[in-house]
VEXSETOR-167178 format. One record per residue (C-alpha): residue number from 1; residue in three letters; z, x, y. Coordinates in steps of 0.02 Angstrom, whole numbers, always signed. Layout:
 pos code     up   east  north
 NUM  ala      Z      X      Y
...
***
This chain:
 pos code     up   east  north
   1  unk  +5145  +5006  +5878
   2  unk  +5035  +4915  +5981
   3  unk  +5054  +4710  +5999
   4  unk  +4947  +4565  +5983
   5  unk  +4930  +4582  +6171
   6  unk  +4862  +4782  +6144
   7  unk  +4795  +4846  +6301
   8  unk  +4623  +4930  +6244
   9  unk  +4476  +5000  +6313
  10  unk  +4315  +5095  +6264
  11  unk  +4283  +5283  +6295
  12  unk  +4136  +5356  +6268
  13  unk  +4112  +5474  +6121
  14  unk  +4088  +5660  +6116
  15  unk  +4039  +5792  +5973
  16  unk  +4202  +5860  +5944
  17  unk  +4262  +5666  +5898
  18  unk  +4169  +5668  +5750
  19  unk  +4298  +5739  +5619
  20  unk  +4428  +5621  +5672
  21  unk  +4303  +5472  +5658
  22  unk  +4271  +5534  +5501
  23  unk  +4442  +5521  +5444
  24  unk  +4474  +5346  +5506
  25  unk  +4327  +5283  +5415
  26  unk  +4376  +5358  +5258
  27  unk  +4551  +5276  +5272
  28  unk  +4455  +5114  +5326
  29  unk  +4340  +5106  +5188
  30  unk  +4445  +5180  +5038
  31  unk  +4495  +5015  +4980
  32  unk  +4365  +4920  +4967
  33  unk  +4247  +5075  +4890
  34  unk  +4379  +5115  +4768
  35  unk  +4364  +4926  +4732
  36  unk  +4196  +4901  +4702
  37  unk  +4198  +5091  +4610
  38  unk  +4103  +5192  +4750
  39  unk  +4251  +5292  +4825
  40  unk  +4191  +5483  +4839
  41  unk  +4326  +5569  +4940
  42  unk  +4173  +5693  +5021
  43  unk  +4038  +5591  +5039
  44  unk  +4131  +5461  +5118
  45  unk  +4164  +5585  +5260
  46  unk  +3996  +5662  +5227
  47  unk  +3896  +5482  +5276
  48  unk  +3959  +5482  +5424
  49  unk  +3947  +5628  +5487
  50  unk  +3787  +5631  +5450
  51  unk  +3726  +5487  +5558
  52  unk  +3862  +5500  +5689
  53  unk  +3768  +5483  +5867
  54  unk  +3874  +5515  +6008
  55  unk  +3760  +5417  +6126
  56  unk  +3784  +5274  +6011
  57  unk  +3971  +5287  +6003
  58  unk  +4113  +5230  +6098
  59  unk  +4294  +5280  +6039
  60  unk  +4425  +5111  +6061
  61  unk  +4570  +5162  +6144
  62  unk  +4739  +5056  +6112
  63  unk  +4902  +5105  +6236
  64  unk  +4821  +5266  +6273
  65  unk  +4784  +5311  +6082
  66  unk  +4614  +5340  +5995
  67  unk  +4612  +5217  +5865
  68  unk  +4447  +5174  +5810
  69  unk  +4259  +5189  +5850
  70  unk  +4113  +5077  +5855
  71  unk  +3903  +5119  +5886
  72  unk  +3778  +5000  +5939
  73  unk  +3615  +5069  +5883
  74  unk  +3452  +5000  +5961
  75  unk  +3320  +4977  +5835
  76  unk  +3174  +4890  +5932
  77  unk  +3213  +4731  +6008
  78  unk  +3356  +4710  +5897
  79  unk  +3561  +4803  +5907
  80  unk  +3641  +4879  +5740
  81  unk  +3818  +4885  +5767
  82  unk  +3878  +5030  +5650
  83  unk  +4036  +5111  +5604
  84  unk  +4145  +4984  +5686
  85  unk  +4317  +5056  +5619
  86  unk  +4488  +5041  +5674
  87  unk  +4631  +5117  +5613
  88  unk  +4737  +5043  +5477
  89  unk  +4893  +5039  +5585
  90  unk  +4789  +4914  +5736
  91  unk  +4706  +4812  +5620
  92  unk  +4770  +4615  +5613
  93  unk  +4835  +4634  +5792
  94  unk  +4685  +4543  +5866
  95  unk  +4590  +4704  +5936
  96  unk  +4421  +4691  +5820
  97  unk  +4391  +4510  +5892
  98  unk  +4431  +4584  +6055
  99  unk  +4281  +4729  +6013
 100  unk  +4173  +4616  +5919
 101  unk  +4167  +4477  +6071
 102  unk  +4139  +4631  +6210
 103  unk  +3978  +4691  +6108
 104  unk  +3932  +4534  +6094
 105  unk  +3930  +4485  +6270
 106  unk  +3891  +4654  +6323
 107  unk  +3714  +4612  +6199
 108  unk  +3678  +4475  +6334
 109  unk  +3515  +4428  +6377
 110  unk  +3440  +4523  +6245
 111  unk  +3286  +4443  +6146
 112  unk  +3339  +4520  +5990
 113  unk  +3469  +4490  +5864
 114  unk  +3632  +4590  +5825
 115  unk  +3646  +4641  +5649
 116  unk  +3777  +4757  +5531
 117  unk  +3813  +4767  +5347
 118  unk  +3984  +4759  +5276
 119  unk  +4026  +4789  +5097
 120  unk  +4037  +4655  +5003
 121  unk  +4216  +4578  +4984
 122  unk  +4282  +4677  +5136
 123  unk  +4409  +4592  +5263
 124  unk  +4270  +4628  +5397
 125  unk  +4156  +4528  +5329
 126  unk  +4272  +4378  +5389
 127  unk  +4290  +4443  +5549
 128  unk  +4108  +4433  +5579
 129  unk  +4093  +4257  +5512
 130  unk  +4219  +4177  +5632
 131  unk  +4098  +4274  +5775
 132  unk  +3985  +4182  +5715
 133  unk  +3875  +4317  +5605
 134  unk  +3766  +4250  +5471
 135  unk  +3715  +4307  +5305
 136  unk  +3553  +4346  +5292
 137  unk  +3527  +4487  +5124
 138  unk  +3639  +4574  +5027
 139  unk  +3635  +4710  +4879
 140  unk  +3764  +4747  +4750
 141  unk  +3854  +4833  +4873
 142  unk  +3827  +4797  +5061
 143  unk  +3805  +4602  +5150
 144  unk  +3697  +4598  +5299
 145  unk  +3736  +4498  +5426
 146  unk  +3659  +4439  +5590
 147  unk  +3711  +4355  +5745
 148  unk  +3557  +4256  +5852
 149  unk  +3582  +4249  +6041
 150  unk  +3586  +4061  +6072
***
């Protein structure tokens, strides 16, 4: 198992990554859907492939492993980041704040804001608050959140 010092790195997405995505976001999600009573064992899998954009999509790589994916969507002047998922067994080892400050900074310059939704009570959702994300809507389900290039 990786450490809190992982070594990780992005690598862009192709087609045939799209069933294993799939898989990690089911086992990402399952919790909290089956919590708020919105678990569907297909359409969880379903969703995503649905949407999945390989352009979009970058695979993070820990010690040589594929163990998560995020997509940073442009939508006009503003970035979605989307199915930001990381594998069960690398999560509280640091690596999302890792991802989360590289978008970020990657997002630069940019005139627009970043924004996501997370479901509501999810870990995440604390993850993008100390990154300084803001609450801007929410639904019964999802919180959206933005983060304002100072």
């Amino acid at each position: 198992m990786a450490g809190m010092g992982a070594n990780w790195t992005f690598r862009p997405s192709v087609a045939t990554d799209a069933p294993w995505m799939a898989e990690v976001r089911a086992e990402t999600m399952r919790a909290d859907l089956e919590r708020l009573g919105r678990f569907d064992e297909e359409r969880v899998r379903t969703r995503f492939l649905d949407a999945f954009t390989p352009a979009h999509t970058r695979v993070i790589v820990v010690d040589a492993q594929d163990a998560g994916l995020v997509a940073v969507r442009p939508d006009g002047d503003e970035l979605w980041i989307e199915h930001f998922y990381l594998s069960p067994r690398y999560q509280g080892q640091g690596i999302g704040g890792q991802v989360l400050r590289r978008i970020v900074a990657e997002s630069g310059d940019r005139a627009g804001d970043l924004r996501l939704d997370v479901l509501r009570g999810s870990a995440a959702q604390r993850l993008y608050e100390r990154h300084g994300f803001v609450l801007y809507s929410e639904d019964g389900v999802d919180l959206f959140l933005r983060y304002s290039p100072q």
